[in-house]
ChimeraX commands (.cxc) that place a marker at each C-alpha (Angstrom):
marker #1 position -174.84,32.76,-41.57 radius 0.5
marker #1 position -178.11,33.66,-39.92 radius 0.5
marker #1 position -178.75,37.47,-39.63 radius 0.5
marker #1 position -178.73,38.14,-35.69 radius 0.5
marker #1 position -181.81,40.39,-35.18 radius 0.5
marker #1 position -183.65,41.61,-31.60 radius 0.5
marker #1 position -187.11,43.05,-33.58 radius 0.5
marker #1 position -189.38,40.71,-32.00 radius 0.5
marker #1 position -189.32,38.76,-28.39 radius 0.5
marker #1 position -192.15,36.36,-29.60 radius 0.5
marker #1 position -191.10,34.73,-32.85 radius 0.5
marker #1 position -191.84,31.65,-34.51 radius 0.5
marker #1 position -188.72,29.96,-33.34 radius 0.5
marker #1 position -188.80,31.19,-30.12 radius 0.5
marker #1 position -192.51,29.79,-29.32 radius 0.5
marker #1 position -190.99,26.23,-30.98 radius 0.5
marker #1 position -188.36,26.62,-28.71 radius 0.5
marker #1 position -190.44,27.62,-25.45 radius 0.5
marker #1 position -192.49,23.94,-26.15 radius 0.5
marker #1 position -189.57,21.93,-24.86 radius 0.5
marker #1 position -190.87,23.87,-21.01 radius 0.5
marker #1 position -194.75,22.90,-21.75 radius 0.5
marker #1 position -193.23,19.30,-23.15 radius 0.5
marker #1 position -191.04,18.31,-20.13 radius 0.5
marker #1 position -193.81,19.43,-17.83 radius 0.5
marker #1 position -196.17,16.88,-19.80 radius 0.5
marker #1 position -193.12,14.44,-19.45 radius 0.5
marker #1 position -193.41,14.76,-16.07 radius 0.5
marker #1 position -197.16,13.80,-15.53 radius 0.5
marker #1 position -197.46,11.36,-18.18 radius 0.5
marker #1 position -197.16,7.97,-16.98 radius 0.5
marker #1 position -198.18,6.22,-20.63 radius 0.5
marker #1 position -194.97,4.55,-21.99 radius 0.5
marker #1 position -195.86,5.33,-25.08 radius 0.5
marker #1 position -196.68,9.41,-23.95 radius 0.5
marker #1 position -193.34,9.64,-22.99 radius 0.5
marker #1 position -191.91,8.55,-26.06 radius 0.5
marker #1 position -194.03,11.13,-28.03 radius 0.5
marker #1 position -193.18,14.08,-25.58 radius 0.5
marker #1 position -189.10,13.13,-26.11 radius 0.5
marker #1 position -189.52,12.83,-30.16 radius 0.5
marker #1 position -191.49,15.69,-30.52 radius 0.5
marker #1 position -189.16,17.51,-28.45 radius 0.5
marker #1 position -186.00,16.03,-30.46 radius 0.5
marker #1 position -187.83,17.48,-33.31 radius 0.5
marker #1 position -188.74,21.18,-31.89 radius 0.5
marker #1 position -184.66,21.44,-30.90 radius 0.5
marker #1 position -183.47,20.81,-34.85 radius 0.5
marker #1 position -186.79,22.85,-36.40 radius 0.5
marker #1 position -186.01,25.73,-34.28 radius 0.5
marker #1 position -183.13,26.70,-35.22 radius 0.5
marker #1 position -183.74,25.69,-39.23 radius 0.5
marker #1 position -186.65,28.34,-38.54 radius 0.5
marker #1 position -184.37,30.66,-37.37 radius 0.5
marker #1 position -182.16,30.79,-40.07 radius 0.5
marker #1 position -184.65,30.09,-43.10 radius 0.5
marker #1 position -186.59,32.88,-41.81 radius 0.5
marker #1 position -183.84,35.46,-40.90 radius 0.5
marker #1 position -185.29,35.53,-36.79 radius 0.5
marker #1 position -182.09,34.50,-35.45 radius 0.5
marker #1 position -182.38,36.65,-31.97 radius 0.5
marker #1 position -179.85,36.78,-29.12 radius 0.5
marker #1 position -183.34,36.04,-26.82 radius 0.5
marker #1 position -183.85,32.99,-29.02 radius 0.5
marker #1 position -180.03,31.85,-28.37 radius 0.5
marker #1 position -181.08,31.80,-24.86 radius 0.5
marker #1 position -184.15,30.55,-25.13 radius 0.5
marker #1 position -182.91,27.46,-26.86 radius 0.5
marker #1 position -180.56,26.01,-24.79 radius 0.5
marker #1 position -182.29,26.85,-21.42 radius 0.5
marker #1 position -185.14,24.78,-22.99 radius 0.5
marker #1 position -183.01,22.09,-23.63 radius 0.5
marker #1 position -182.00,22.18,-20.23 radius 0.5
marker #1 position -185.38,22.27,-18.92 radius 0.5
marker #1 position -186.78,19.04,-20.77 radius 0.5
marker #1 position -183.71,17.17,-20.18 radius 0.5
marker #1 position -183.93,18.18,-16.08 radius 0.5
marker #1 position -187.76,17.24,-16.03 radius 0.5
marker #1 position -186.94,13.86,-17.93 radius 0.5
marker #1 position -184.22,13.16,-15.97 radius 0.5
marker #1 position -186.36,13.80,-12.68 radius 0.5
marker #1 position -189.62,11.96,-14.12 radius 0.5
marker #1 position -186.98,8.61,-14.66 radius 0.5
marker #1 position -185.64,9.14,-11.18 radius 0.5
marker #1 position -189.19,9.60,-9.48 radius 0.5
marker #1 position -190.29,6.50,-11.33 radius 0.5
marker #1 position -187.28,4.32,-10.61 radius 0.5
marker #1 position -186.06,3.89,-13.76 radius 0.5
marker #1 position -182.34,5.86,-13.27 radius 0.5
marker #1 position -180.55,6.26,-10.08 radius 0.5
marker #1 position -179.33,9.49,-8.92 radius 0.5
marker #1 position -176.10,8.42,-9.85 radius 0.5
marker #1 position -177.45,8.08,-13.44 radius 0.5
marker #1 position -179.46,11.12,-12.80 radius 0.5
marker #1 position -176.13,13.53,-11.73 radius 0.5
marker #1 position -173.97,11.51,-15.00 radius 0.5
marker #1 position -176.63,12.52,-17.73 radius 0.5
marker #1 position -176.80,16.07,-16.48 radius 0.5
marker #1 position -173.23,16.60,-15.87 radius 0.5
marker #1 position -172.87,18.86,-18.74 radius 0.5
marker #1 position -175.37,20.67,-18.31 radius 0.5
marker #1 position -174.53,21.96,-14.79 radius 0.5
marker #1 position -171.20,22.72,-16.02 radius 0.5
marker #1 position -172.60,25.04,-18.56 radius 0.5
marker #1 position -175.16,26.85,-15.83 radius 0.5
marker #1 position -171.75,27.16,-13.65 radius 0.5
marker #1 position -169.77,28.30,-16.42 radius 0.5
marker #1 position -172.63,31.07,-17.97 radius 0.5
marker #1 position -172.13,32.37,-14.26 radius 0.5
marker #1 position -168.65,32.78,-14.64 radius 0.5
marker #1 position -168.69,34.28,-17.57 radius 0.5
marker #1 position -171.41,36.60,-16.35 radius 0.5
marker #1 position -169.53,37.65,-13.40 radius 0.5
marker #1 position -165.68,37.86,-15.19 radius 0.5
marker #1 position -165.12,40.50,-16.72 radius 0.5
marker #1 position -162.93,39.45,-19.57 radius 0.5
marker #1 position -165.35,36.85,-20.58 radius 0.5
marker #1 position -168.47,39.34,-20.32 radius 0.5
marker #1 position -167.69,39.91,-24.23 radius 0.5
marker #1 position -166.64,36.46,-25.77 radius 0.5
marker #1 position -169.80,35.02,-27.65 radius 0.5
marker #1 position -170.89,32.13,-26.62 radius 0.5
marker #1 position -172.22,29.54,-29.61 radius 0.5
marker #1 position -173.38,25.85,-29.70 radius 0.5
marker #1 position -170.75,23.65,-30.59 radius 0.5
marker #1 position -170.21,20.14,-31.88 radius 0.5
marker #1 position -169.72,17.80,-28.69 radius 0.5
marker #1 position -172.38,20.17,-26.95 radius 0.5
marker #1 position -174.87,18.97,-29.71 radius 0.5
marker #1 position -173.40,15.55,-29.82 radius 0.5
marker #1 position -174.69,15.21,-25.80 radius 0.5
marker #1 position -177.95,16.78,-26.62 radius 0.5
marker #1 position -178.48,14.24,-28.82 radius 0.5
marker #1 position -176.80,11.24,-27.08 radius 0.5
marker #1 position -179.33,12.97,-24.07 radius 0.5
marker #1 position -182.04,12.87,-26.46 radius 0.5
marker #1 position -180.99,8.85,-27.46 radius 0.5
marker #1 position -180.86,7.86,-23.76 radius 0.5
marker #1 position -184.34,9.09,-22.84 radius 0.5
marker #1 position -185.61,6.27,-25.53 radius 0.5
marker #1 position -183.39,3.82,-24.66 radius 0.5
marker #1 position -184.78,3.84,-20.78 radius 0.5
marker #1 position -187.88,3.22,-22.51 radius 0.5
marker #1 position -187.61,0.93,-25.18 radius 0.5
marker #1 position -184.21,-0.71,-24.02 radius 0.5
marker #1 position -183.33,-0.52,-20.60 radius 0.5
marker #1 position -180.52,-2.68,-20.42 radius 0.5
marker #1 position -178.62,-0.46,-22.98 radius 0.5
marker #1 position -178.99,2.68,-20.15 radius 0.5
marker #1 position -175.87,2.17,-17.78 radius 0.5
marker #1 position -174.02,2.22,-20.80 radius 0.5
marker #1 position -175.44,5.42,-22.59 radius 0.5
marker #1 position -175.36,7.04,-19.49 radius 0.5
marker #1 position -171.64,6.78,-19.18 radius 0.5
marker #1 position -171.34,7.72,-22.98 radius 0.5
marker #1 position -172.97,10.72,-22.43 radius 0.5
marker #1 position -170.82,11.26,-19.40 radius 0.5
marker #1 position -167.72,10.81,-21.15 radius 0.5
marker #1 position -168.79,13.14,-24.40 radius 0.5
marker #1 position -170.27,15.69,-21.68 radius 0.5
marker #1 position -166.96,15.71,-20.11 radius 0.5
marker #1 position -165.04,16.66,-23.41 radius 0.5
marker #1 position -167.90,19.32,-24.50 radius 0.5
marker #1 position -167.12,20.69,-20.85 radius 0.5
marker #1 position -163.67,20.59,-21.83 radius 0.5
marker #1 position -164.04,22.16,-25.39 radius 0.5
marker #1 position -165.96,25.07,-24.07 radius 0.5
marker #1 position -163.31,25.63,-21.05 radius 0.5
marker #1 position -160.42,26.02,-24.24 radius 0.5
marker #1 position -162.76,27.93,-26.66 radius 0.5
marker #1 position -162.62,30.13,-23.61 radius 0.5
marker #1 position -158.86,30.47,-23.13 radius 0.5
marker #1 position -158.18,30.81,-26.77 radius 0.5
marker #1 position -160.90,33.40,-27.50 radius 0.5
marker #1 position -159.20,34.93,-23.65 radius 0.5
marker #1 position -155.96,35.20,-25.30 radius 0.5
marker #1 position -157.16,37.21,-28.74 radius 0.5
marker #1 position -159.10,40.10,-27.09 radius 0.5
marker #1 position -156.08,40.38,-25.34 radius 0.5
marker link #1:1,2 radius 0.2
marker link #1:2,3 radius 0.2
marker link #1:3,4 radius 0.2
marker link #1:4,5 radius 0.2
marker link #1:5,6 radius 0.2
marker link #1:6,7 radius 0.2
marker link #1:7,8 radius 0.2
marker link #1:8,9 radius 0.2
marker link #1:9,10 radius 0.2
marker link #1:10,11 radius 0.2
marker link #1:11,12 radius 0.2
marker link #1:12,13 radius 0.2
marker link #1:13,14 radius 0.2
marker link #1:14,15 radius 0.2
marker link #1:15,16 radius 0.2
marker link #1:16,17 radius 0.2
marker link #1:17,18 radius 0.2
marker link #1:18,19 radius 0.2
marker link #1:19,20 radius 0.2
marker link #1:20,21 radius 0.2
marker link #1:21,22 radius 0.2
marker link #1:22,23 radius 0.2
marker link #1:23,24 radius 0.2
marker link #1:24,25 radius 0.2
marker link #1:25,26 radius 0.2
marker link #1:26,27 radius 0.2
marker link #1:27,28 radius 0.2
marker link #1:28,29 radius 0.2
marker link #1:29,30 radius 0.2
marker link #1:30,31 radius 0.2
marker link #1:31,32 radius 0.2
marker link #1:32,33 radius 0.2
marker link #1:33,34 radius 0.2
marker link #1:34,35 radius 0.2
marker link #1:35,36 radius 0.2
marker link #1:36,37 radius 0.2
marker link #1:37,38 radius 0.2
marker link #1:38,39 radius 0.2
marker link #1:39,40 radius 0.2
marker link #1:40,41 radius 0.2
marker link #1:41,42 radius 0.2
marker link #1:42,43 radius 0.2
marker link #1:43,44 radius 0.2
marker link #1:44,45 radius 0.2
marker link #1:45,46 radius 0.2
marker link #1:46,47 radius 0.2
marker link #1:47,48 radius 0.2
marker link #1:48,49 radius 0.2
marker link #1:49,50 radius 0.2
marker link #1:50,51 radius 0.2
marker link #1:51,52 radius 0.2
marker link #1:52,53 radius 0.2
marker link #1:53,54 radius 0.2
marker link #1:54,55 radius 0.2
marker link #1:55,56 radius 0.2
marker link #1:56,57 radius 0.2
marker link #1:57,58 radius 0.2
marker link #1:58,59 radius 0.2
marker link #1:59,60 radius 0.2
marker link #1:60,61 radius 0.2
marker link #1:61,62 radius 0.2
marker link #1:62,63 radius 0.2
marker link #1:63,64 radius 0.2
marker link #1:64,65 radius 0.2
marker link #1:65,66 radius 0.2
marker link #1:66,67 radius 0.2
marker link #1:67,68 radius 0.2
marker link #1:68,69 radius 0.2
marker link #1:69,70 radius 0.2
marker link #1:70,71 radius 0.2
marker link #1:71,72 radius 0.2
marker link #1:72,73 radius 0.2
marker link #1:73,74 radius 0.2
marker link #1:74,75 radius 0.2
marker link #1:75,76 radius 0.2
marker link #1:76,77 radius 0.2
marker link #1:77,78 radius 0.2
marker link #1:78,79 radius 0.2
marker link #1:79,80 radius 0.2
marker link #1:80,81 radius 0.2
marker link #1:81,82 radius 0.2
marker link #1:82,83 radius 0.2
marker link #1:83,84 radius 0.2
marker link #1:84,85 radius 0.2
marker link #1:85,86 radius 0.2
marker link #1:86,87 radius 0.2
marker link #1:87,88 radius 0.2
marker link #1:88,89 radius 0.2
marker link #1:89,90 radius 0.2
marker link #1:90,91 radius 0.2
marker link #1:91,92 radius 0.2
marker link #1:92,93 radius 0.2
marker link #1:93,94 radius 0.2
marker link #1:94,95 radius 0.2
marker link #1:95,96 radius 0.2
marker link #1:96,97 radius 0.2
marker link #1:97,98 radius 0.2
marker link #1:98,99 radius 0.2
marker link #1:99,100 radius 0.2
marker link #1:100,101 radius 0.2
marker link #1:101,102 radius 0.2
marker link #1:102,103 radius 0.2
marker link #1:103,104 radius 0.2
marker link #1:104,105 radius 0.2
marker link #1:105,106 radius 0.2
marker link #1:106,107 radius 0.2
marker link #1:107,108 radius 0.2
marker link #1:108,109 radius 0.2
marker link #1:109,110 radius 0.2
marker link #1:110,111 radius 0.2
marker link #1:111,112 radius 0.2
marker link #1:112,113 radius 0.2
marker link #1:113,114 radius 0.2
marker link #1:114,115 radius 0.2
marker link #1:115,116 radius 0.2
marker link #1:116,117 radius 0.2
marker link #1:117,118 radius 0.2
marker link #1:118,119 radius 0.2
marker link #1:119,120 radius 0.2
marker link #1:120,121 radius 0.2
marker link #1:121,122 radius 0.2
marker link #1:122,123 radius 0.2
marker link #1:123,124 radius 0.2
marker link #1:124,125 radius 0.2
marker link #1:125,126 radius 0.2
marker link #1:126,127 radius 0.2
marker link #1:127,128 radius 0.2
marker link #1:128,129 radius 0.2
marker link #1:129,130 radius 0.2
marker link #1:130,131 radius 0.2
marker link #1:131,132 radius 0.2
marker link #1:132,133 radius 0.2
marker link #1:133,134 radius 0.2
marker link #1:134,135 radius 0.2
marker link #1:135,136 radius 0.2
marker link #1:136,137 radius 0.2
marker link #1:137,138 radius 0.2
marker link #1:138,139 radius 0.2
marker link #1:139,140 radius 0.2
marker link #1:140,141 radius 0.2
marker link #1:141,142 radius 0.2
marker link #1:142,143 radius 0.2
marker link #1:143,144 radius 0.2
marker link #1:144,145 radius 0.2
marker link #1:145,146 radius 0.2
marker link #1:146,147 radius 0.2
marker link #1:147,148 radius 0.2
marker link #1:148,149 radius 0.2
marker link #1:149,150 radius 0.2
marker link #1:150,151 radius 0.2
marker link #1:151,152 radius 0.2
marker link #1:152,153 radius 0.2
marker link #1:153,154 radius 0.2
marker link #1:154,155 radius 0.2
marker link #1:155,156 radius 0.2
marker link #1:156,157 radius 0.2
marker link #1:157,158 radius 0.2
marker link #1:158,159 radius 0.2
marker link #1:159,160 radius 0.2
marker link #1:160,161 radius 0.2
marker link #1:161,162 radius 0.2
marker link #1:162,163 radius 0.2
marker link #1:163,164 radius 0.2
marker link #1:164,165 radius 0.2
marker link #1:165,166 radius 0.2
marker link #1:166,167 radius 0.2
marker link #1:167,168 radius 0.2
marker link #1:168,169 radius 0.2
marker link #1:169,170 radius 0.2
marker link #1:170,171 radius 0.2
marker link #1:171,172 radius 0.2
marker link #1:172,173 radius 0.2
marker link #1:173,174 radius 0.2
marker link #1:174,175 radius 0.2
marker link #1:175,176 radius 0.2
marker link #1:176,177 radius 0.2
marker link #1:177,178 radius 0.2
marker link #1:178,179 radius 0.2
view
């Protein structure tokens, strides 16, 4: 496992990780088809290379665990909103595809403002990746495929709603051994 280290706020995998903000901005004033689908694989690629940095270089940071995911959030919100502004998902779509990650603003709140939770660490886990990624699959398909989209969206929807789930236990169980 990574060394966890807080020497440096601006570190290699911290700037990779701050593109996905400059990248979802760009999402959201390119109009090019094929722009778009640049801006989502490069920022596909920036999520996996930022944390391989992280670890092959020792930078691992607790700044750069928040970094990450807050980025992810960002470029997901600003796709989500450039497909809604354009027409090409509903709100309904919009609301299904970010389901998750409200639930994990709400839920970082929580465990902000609990006191019991204040010192349970919080780390990426398997179905949150998996709906990053099924996300990260559904932002091509509007493009390339858009008949595939109702059904992605409800994928993610339905693996956002067990990574919701899976956090919500991780919780209780990690609850019950500081206890």
């Amino acid at each position: 496992m990574a060394r966890t280290t807080n020497r440096a706020l601006v570190t290699l995998p911290n700037l990779v990780s701050t593109s996905r903000v400059a990248l979802g901005c760009g999402f959201l004033v390119a109009e090019s088809v094929a722009v778009r689908l640049a801006l989502i694989a490069i920022a596909s690629l920036t999520d996996f290379l930022d944390g391989w940095l992280a670890r092959r270089t020792h930078a691992a940071s607790r700044l750069g665990a928040l970094v990450d995911p807050v980025a992810d959030r960002f470029f997901a919100l600003c796709v989500v909103v450039g497909y809604v502004l354009s027409a090409q998902l509903s709100v309904w779509q919009a609301i299904a595809l970010m389901f998750r990650d409200v639930m994990s603003i709400i839920g970082w709140f929580v465990a902000r403002n609990v006191r019991w939770l204040r010192p349970i660490t919080f780390k990426a886990r398997l179905l949150g990746k998996a709906v990053t990624g099924l996300q990260l699959a559904t932002f091509l398909l509007v493009l390339l495929v858009p008949a595939a989209t109702d059904a992605m969206v409800w994928l993610v929807f339905l693996v956002g709603t067990a990574a919701t789930i899976d956090y919500t236990l991780m919780l209780w169980r990690e609850r019950d051994r500081e206890r």
